[in-house]
N, C-alpha and C positions, 0 to 999 in steps of 0.2 A: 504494500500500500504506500503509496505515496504522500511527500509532507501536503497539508494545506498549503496555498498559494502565502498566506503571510509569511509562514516560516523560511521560505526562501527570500522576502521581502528584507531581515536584519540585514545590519548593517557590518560589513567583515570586523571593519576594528572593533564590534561586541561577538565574534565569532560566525556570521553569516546564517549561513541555514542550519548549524549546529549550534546555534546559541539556545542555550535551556537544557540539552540532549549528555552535555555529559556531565560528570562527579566533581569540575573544577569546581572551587568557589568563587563565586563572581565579586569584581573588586569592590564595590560598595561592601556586601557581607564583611572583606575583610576590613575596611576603615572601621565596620562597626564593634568586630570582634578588637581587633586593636584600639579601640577608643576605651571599653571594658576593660581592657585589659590594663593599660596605661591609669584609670581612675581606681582599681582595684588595688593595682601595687601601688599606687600614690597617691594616697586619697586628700594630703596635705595641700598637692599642688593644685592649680589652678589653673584646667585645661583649657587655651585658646582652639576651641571647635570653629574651624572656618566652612563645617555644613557641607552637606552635600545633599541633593536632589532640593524638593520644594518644603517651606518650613511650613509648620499648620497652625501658623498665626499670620497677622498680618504684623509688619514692624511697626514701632512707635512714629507716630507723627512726624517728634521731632527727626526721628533719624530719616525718613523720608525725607524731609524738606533739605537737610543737611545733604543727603547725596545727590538732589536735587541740583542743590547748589553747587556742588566740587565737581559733577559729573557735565554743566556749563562752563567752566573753565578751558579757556585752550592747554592752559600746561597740562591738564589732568588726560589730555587726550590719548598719548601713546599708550603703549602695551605694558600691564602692570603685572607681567609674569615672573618677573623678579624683583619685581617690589622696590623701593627707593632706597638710597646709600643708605639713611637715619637707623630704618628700618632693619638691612642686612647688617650693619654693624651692631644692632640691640641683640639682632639671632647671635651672631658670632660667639658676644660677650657670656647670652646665654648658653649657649652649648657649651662653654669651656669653663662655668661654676663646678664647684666639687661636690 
């Protein structure tokens, strides 16, 4: 028997017409598992969750209007996939505390 016409419809970089079919875990599952995991052995810290898929609230007002506003900016325009110097130098500072 063959797949229904959707299941050949996926998208290759989530696995194509075998997406769902095999024992892998799919990468969301693992952010989630790894997020569990990380609050479990450290329950002291304070996990920056930058979210993934859609959240099941709406955000606060204020932060609406606020991305509002940064998101009309020409400087905020490029690509923010490595994030600004301030920023990789906070990461830095943190990953190398004891």
């Amino acid at each position: 028997m063959s797949d229904p016409y959707f299941q050949q419809m996926f998208a290759e970089r989530i696995g194509g017409a075998q997406f769902g079919k095999g024992t892998a875990i799919y990468k969301f599952e693992k952010i989630k598992r790894a997020k569990r995991k990380a609050l479990a052995e450290h329950p002291e810290r304070k996990l920056l969750d930058f979210g993934i898929g859609e959240n099941d609230e709406m955000a606060d007002e204020s932060v609406r209007r606020v991305l509002c506003e940064e998101a009309s900016k020409p400087e905020n325009r490029g690509y923010a996939d490595n994030g600004i110097a301030a920023f990789k130098e906070a990461v830095a500072r943190f990953m190398q505390r004891e």
